[in-house]
C-alpha positions in Angstrom: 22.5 22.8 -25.3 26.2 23.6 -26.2 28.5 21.8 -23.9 30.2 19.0 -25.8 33.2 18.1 -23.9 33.5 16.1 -20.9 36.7 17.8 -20.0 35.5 20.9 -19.2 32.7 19.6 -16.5 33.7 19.0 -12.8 32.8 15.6 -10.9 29.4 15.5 -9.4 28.1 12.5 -7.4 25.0 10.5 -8.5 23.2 10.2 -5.3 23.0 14.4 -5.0 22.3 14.9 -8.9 19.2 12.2 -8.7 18.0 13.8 -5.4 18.2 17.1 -6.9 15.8 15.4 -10.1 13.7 13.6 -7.6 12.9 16.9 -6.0 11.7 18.4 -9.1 9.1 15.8 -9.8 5.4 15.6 -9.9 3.8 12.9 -12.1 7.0 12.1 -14.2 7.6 8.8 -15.0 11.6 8.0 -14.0 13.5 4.8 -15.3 16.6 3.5 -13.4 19.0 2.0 -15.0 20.6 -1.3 -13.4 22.7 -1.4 -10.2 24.0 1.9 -8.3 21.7 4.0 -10.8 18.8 2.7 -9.6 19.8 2.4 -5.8 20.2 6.0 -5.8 16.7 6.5 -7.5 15.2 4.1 -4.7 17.0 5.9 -2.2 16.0 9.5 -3.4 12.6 9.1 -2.7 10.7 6.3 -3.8 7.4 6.8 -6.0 5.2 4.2 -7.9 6.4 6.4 -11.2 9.8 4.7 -10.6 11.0 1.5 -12.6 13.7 0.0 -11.2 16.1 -2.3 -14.0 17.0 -5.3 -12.9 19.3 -7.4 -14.8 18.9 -6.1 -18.1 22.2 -4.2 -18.5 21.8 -1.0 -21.4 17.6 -1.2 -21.5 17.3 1.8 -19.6 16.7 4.3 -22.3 14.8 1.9 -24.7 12.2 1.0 -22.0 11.8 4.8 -21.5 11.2 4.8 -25.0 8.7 2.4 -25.0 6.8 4.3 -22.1 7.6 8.3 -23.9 5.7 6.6 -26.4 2.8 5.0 -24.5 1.9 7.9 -22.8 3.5 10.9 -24.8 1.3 13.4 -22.1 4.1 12.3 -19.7 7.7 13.6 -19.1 9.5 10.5 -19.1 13.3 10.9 -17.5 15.6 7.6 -17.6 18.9 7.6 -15.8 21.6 5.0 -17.4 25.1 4.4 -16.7 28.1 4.8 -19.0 28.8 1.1 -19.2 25.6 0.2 -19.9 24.9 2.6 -22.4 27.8 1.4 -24.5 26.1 -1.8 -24.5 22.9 -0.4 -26.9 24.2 2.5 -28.5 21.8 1.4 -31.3 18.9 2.9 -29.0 20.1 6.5 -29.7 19.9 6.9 -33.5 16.2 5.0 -32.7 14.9 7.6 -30.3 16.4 10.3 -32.5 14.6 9.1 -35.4 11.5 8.4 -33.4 11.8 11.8 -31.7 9.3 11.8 -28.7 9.8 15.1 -27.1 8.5 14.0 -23.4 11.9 11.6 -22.9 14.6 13.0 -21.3 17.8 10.6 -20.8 20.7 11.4 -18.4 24.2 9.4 -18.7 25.6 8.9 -15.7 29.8 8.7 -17.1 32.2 7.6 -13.9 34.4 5.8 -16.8 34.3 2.4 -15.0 31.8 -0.9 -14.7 31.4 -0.2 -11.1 29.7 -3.0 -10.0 31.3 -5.4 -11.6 34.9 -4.3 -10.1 35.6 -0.6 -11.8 37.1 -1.9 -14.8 37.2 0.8 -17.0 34.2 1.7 -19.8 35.6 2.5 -23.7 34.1 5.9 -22.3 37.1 6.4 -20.0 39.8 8.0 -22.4 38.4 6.8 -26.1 34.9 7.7 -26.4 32.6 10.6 -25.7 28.6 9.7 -24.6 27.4 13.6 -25.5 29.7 13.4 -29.1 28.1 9.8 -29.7 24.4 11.1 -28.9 24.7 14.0 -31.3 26.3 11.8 -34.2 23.1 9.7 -33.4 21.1 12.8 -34.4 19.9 13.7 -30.9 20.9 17.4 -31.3 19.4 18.0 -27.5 23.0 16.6 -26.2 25.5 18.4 -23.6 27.5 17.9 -21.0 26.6 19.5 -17.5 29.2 21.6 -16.4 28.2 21.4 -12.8 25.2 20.6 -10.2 23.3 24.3 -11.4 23.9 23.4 -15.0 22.5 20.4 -14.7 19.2 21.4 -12.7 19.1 24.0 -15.5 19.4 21.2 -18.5 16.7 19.2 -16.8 14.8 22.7 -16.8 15.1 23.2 -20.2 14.9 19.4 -21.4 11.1 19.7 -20.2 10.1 23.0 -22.8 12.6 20.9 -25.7 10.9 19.9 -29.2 12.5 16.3 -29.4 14.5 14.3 -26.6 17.2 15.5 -24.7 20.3 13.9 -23.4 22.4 14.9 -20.7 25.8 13.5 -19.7 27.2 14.0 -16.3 30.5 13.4 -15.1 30.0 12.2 -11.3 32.7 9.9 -8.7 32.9 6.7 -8.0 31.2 6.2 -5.0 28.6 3.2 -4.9 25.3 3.5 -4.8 23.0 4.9 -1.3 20.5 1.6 -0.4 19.9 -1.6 -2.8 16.4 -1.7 -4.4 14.3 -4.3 -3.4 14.5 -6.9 -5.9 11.0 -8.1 -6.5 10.3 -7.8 -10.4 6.5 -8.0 -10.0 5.8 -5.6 -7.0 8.0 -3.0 -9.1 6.1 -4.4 -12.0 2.6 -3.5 -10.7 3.5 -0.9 -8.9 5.0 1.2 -12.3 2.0 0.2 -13.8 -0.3 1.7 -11.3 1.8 4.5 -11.1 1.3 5.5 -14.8 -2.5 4.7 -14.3 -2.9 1.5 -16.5 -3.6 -0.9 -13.7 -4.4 -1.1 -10.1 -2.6 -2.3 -6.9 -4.6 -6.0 -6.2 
C-alpha cells in the first residue's frame, strides 16, 4: 500500500463503497461501527456475519480485534468512522503489536461528527487517519484513491501478512436505513453467524 495522503483521493460515498464490500463477501465476519456506518452495512445487504455498534462510540475496530483473534480462520473487516476512531486511537498501536493478519479495518474520513450535527473531527484539516495508522506501526495503511482502488485494497488486504487499514475519503450524505436497534437479536444472531451458538 503507498497512498499516504488524503489530498490526493477523490470523495466517494459510504453507502456505494460498503455495497461494493458487501458484494465481495462469503463467510467474512463484518463490524459496523456506530450510527450511518452501520446503517449502510444493514442496508447493503444484511447477514448474520454482521455486528451492528450500538452506542459504543470508537469500539469498532477493537471488537474486530477481539473476533480476528477468536477465530483467526476468518477475514474479519470492520468499518469505523473518523470521529470515532479519534476517540481510541490507542486500539491501533494494539492491533499492530498484536498483528492478526485476517482483520481488515476501513476508516470512513467525511471530516465531521455527522450524527451529532457535522461538527468538524481533528481529522478535518489537522490530522491524517492513514499517517496516524502507520506511526501506530500498522505498515498495511493507505489511502484509496478512488472506488477501483479501493475494491483493489480490500483485494489485496485479504493475501496481507498482518492487518490492513484503509482510509477513504467519502461525502456527507447520511446513512441509507437505521439498524434495528435490538442489542440481543444482533447479539445472537453474530454469534450464530460465526458458528458459536445457535438461533433459540
Amino acid at each position: 500500500m503507498t497512498n499516504t495522503h488524503a489530498r490526493n483521493t477523490k470523495v466517494m460515498n459510504r453507502f456505494d463503497l460498503t455495497q461494493r464490500l458487501v458484494a465481495k463477501l462469503k463467510d467474512e465476519a463484518v463490524i459496523g461501527g456506530i450510527g450511518n456506518t452501520n446503517f449502510d452495512l444493514w442496508a447493503a445487504g444484511h447477514r448474520p456475519q454482521n455486528f451492528y455498534m450500538l452506542g459504543s462510540m470508537g469500539l469498532a475496530f477493537p471488537i474486530a480485534l477481539g473476533v480476528a483473534l477468536a477465530q483467526p480462520k476468518r477475514r474479519v473487516f470492520a468499518l469505523e468512522g473518523d470521529g470515532s476512531l479519534l476517540m481510541q486511537l490507542g486500539c491501533l498501536s494494539t492491533i499492530a503489536t498484536l498483528a492478526p493478519k485476517n482483520l481488515t479495518m476501513v476508516v470512513m474520513d467525511n471530516g465531521i461528527y455527522q450524527i451529532t450535527g457535522a461538527q468538524p473531527t481533528p481529522a478535518a484539516g489537522h490530522a491524517d487517519i492513514v499517517a496516524l495508522a502507520l506511526a501506530s506501526g500498522l505498515a498495511n495503511s493507505s489511502w484509496a484513491a478512488d472506488e477501483d482502488d479501493f475494491e483493489r485494497l480490500i483485494e489485496q488486504s485479504k493475501q496481507a501478512s498482518g492487518p490492513s487499514l484503509i482510509g477513504v475519503r467519502i461525502d456527507d450524505k447520511p446513512g441509507t436505513g437505521t439498524t434495528r436497534r435490538d442489542p440481543v437479536q444482533i447479539r445472537e444472531r453474530f454469534m450464530n453467524g460465526m458458528g458459536v451458538r445457535q438461533l433459540l
